[in-house]
C-alpha positions as CSV (number, residue, x, y, z in Angstrom):
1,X,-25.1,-4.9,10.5
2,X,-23.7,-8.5,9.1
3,X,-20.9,-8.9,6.6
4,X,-22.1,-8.7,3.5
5,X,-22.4,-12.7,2.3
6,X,-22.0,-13.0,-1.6
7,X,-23.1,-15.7,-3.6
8,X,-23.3,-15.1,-7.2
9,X,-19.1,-16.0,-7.6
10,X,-18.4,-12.4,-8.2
11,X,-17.3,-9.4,-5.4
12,X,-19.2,-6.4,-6.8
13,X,-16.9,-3.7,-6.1
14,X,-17.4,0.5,-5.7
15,X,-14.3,2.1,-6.7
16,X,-14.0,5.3,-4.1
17,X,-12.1,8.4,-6.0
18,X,-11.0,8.4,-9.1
19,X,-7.8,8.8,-9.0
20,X,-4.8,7.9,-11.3
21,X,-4.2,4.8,-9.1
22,X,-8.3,4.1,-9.2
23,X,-8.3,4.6,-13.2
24,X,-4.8,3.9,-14.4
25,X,-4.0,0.6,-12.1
26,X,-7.2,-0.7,-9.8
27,X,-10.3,-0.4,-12.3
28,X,-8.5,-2.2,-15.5
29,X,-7.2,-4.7,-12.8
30,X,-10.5,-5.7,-11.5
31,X,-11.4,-6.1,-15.2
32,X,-8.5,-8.3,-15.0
33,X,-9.9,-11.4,-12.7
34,X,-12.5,-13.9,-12.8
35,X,-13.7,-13.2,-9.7
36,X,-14.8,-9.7,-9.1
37,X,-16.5,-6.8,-11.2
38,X,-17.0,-3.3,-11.1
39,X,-20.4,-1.7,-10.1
40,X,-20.0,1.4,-8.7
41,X,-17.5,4.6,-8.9
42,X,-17.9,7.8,-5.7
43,X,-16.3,10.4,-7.2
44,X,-16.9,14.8,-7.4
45,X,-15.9,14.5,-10.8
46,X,-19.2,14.6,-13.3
47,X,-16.9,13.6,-16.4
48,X,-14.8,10.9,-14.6
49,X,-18.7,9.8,-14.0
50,X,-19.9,9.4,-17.4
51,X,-16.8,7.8,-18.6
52,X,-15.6,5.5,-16.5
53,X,-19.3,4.1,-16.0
54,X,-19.2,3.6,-20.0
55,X,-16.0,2.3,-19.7
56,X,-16.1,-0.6,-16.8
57,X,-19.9,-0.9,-17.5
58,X,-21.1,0.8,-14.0
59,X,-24.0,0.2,-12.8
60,X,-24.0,3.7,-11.3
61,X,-22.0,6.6,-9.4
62,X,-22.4,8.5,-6.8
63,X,-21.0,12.0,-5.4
64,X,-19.1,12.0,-2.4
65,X,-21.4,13.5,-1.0
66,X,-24.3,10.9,-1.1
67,X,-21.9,8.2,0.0
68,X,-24.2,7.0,2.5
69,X,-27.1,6.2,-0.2
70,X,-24.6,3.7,-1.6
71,X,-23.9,1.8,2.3
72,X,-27.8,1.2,1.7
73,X,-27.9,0.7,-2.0
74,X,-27.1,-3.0,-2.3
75,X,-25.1,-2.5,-5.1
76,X,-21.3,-2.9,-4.2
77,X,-19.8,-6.3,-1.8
78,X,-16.9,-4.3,-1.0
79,X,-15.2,-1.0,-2.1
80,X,-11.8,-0.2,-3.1
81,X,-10.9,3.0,-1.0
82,X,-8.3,5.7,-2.4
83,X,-8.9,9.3,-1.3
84,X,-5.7,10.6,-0.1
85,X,-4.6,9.7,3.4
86,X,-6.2,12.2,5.6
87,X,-9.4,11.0,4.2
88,X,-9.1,7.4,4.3
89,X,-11.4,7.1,8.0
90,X,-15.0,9.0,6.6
91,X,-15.5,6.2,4.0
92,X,-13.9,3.1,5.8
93,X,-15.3,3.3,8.8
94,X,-19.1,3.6,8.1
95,X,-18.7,1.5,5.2
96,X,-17.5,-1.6,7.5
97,X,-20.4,-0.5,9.8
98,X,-22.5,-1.6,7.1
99,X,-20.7,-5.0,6.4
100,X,-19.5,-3.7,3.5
101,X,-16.0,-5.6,3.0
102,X,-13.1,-2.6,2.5
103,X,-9.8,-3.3,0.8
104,X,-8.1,-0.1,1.5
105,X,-5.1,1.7,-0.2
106,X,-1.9,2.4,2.0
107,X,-1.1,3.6,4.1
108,X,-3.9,2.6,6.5
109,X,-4.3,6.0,8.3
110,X,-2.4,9.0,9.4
111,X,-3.5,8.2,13.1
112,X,-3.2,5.3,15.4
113,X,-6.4,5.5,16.6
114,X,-8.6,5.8,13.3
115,X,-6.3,2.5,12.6
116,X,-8.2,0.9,15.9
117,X,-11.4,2.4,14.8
118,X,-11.3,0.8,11.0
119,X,-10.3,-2.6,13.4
120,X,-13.1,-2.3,15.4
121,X,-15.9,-1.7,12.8
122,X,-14.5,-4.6,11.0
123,X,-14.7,-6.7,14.0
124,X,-18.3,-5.4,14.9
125,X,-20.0,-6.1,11.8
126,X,-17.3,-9.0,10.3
127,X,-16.7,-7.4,7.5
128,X,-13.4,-7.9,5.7
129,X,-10.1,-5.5,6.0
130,X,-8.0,-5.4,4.2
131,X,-4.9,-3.0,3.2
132,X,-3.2,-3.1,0.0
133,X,0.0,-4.3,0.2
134,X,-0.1,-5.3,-3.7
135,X,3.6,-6.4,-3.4
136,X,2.3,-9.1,-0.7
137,X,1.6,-11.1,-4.1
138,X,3.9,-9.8,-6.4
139,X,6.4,-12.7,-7.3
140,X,10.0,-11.8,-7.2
141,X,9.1,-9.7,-3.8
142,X,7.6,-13.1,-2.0
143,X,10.5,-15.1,-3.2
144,X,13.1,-12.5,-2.0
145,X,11.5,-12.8,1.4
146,X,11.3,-16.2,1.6
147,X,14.9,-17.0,0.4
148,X,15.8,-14.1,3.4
149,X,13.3,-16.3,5.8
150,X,15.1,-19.7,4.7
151,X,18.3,-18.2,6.1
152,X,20.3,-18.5,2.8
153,X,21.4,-14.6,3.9
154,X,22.2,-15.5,7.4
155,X,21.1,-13.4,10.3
156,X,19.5,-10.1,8.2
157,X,21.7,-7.4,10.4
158,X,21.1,-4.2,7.9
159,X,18.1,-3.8,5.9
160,X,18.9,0.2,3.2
161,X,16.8,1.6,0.8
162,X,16.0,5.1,-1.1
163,X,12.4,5.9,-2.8
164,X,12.2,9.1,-4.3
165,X,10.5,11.1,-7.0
166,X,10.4,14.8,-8.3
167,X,6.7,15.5,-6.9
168,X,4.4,17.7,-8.9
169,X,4.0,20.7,-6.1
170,X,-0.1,20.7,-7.7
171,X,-0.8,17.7,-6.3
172,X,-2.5,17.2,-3.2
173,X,0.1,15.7,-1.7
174,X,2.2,18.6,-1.4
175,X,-1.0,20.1,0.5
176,X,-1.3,18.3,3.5
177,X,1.9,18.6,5.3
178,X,3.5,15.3,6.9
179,X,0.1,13.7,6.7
180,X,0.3,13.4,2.6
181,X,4.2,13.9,2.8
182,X,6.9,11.5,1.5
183,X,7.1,9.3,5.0
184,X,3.1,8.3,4.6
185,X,3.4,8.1,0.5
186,X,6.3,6.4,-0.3
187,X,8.4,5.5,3.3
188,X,5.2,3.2,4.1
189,X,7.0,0.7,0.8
190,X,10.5,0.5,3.3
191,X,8.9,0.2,6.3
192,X,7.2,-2.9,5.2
193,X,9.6,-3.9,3.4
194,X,12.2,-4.2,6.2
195,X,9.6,-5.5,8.6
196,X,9.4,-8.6,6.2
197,X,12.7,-9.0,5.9
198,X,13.9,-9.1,9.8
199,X,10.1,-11.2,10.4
200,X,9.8,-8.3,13.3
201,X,8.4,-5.6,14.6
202,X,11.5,-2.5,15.0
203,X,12.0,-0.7,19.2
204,X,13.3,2.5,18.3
205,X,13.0,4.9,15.5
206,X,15.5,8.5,14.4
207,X,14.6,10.4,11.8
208,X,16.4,13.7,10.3
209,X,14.7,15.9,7.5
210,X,15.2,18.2,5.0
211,X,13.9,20.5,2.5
212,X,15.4,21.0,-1.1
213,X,13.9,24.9,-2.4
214,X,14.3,23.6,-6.0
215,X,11.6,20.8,-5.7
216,X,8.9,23.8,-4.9
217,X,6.7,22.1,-2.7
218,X,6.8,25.2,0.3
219,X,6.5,24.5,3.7
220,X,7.1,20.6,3.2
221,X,9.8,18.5,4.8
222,X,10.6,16.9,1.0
223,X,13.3,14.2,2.1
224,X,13.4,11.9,5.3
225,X,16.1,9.5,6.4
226,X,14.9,6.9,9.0
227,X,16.9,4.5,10.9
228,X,15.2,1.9,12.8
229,X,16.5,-0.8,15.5
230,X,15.2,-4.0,15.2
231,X,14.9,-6.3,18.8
232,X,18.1,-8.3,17.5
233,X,20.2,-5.0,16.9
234,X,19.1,-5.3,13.1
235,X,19.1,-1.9,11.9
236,X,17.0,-0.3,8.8
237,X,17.6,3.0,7.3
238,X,15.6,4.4,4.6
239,X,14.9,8.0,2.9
240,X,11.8,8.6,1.5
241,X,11.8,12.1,-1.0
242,X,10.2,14.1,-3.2
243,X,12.5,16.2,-4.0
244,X,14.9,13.9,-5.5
245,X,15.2,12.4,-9.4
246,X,13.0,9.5,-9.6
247,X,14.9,6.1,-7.3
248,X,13.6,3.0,-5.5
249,X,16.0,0.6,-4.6
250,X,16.5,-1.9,-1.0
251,X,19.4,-4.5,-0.1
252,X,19.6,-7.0,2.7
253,X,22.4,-7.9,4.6
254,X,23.1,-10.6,6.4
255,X,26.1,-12.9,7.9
256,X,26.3,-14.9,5.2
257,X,25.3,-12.7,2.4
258,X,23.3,-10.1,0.3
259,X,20.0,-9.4,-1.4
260,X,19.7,-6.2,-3.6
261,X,16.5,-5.3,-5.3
262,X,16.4,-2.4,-8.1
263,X,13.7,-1.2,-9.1
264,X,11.8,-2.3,-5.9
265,X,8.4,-1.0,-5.0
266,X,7.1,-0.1,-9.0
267,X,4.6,-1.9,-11.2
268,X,4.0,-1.6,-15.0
269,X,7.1,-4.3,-15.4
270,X,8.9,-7.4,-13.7
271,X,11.0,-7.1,-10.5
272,X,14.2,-9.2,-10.1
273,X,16.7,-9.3,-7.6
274,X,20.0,-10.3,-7.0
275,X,21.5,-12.9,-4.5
276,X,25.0,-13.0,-2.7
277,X,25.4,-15.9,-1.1
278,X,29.5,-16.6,0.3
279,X,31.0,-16.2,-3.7
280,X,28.1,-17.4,-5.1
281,X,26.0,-14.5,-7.0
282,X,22.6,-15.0,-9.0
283,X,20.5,-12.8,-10.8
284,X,16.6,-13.7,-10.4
285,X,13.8,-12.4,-12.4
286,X,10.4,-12.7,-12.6
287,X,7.3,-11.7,-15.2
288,X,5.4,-8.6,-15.2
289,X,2.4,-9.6,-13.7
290,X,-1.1,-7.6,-12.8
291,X,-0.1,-6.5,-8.8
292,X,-3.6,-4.4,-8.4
293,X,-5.7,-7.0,-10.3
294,X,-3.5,-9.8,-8.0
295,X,-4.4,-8.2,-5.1
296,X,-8.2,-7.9,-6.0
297,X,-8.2,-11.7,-6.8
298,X,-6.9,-12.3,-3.6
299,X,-8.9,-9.9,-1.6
300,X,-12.2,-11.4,-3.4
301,X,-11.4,-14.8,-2.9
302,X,-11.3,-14.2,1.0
303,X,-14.5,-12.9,0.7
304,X,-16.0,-15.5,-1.3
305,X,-14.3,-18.1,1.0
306,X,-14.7,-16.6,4.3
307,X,-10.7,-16.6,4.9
308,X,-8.8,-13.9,6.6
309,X,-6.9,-11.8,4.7
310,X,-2.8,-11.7,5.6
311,X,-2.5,-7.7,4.6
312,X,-5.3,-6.9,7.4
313,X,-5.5,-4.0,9.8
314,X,-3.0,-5.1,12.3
315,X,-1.0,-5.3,8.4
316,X,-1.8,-1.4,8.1
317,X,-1.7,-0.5,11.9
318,X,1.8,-2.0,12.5
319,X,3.4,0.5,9.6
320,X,1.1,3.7,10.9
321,X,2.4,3.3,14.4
322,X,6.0,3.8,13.0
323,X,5.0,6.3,10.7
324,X,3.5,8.1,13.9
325,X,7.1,7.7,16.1
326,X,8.8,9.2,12.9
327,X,6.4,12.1,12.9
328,X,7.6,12.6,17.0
329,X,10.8,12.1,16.4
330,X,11.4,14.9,13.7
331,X,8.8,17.6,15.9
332,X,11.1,16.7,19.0
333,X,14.7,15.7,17.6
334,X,14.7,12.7,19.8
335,X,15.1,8.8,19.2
336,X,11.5,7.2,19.8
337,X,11.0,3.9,21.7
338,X,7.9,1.4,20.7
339,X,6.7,-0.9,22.8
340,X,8.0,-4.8,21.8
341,X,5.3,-6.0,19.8
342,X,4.7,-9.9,17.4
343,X,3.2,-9.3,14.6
344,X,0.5,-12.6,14.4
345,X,0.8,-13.0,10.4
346,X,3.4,-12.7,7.7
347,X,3.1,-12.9,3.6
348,X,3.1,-17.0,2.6
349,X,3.9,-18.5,-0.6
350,X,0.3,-19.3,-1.6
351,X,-0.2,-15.4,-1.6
352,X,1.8,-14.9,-5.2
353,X,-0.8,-14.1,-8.3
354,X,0.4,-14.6,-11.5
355,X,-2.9,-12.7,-13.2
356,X,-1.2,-11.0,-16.6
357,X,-0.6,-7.2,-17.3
358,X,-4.2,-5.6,-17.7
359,X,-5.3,-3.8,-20.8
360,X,-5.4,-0.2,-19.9
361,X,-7.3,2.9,-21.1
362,X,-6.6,6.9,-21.3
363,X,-7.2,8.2,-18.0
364,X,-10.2,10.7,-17.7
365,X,-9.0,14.3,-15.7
366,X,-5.7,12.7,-13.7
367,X,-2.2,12.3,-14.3
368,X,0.9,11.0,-13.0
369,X,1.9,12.8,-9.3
370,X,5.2,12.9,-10.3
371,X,7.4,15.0,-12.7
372,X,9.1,12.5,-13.8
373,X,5.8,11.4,-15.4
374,X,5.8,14.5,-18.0
């Protein structure tokens, strides 16, 4: 089956689950854009149905489990793909099968080799990959790694950062062990973070966890520290949590100087940053711009242009396989090696959208996963 070619200057796009990040964030940001539209929403939820197709003006929905009606419908160019992590593979890869085009929610997988598999559909057919990195176009993150890239820190020797949240022990994250845990939810935002920032790929990886009884969350390791080694002795070391009050925050270091980011991985309001260089100090900040709606632009105007999208599957793979070496090194307690490996692409400039905030709506059965959203 052929990529699916689109002429009519929009990417028609089917919205799979209906989630808070679906509802709340992706749907009002496709609304956002002059280049895409909603046609379709998969979902086991008969009331998210009826809504949400009067809302966005849906053409149609479909259960989960007549999904592969829809791969032969004609009705979607692409879908937007955010079931939880586990089940990330049973709609991507048949979908890209069918030259469907698939931006895809992070992180890519919870296995290397359903990674290789969504790669290999995607090559087979031609359809489009792509992961969403939204902060790949956000506009104080892109400047913070090019004015790291430019050297104005020096040589990056220490990347740090914390990203936590009180999780609510109902949601389905708190189900599925380390698969859905804090590493694959919220350590994916470090990890690529760092990778950015040291324009490399790390060789080793430690990892140490715990469990706090007061978050509730059972049989879960809650809170993960990470430290990896970087080729040029650059370290990064990171905890991901959610058992901890609500935190996101990374610095840079380097020879000549510092980069701090707080908050650092959010939406819903402007990033800034602030600069060390020698004595000098500046504090940079940026709008509040539309990150899902940005990153749906983007995605659609690869599609319409036949370009190649910078967040692709290597993108997704390259975090999963250090996700994976964290997973061995907390079931063995022993440092993990990865093979040396150059990544072929890194964000560019031309990537930043400046697409406004999106008018939002009140979401239909879903809710914040955190407690700190009460």
């Amino acid at each position: 089956m052929k990529a699916k070619r689109v002429t009519g200057g929009k990417v028609r796009y089917g919205i799979v689950a209906g989630g808070s990040i679906s509802q709340g964030q992706f749907m009002p940001g496709v609304r956002n854009t002059k280049n895409s539209e909603l046609t379709v929403l998969v979902t086991g939820d008969p009331e998210k149905a009826d809504v949400l197709k009067e809302e966005f003006g849906l053409k149609n929905t479909y259960h989960y489990d007549d999904f592969d009606k829809l791969l032969t419908a004609d009705e979607v160019d692409a879908l937007y793909v955010a079931t939880p992590n586990h089940l990330h593979t049973p709609y991507v890869v048949p979908a890209l099968k069918a030259g469907i085009h698939v931006l895809l929610e992070k992180p890519m997988a919870v296995r290397e080799e359903d990674c290789r598999a969504m790669i290999a559909a995607a090559q087979e057919s031609g359809a489009k990959l792509m992961v969403a990195y939204r902060l790949h176009f956000e506009p104080a993150t892109v400047a913070a790694v090019e004015q790291v890239r430019a050297g104005d820190v020096g040589d990056v020797r220490a990347f740090t950062s914390t990203f936590s949240q009180f999780l609510r022990p109902d949601n389905h994250r708190a189900k599925n062990g380390f698969d859905d845990g804090p590493v694959y939810d919220m350590g994916v935002y470090p990890i690529n973070a760092c990778r950015q920032f040291f324009g490399a790929e790390p060789i080793e990886v430690r990892a140490v966890a715990s469990r706090n009884p007061e978050a509730g969350l059972g049989d879960l390791d809650d809170t993960v520290s990470v430290t990896l080694r970087f080729p040029n002795d650059g370290q990064a070391v990171f905890i991901a949590s959610y058992g901890m009050h609500e935190f996101e925050h990374y610095s840079v270091v380097g020879s000549k100087g510092s980069l701090s980011v707080q908050p650092a991985y959010s939406y819903g309001h402007g990033l800034a940053y602030d600069v060390t260089i020698g004595d000098e100090k500046e504090h940079k900040s940026y709008p509040e711009t539309d990150q899902f709606g940005g990153e749906a632009e983007y995605f659609s105007n690869c599609i319409l242009n036949d370009l190649d999208p910078e967040p692709d599957g290597e993108e997704g793979w390259c975090d999963v396989r250090i996700v994976e070496a964290i997973r061995r090194a907390l079931e063995t307690g022993q440092p993990q090696t990865l093979e040396p490996y150059t990544r072929k692409g890194r964000i560019e400039p031309s990537q930043v959208m400046g697409l406004p905030p999106a008018q939002k709506f009140e979401m239909v059965n879903a809710s914040d996963p955190s407690k700190n959203g009460d």
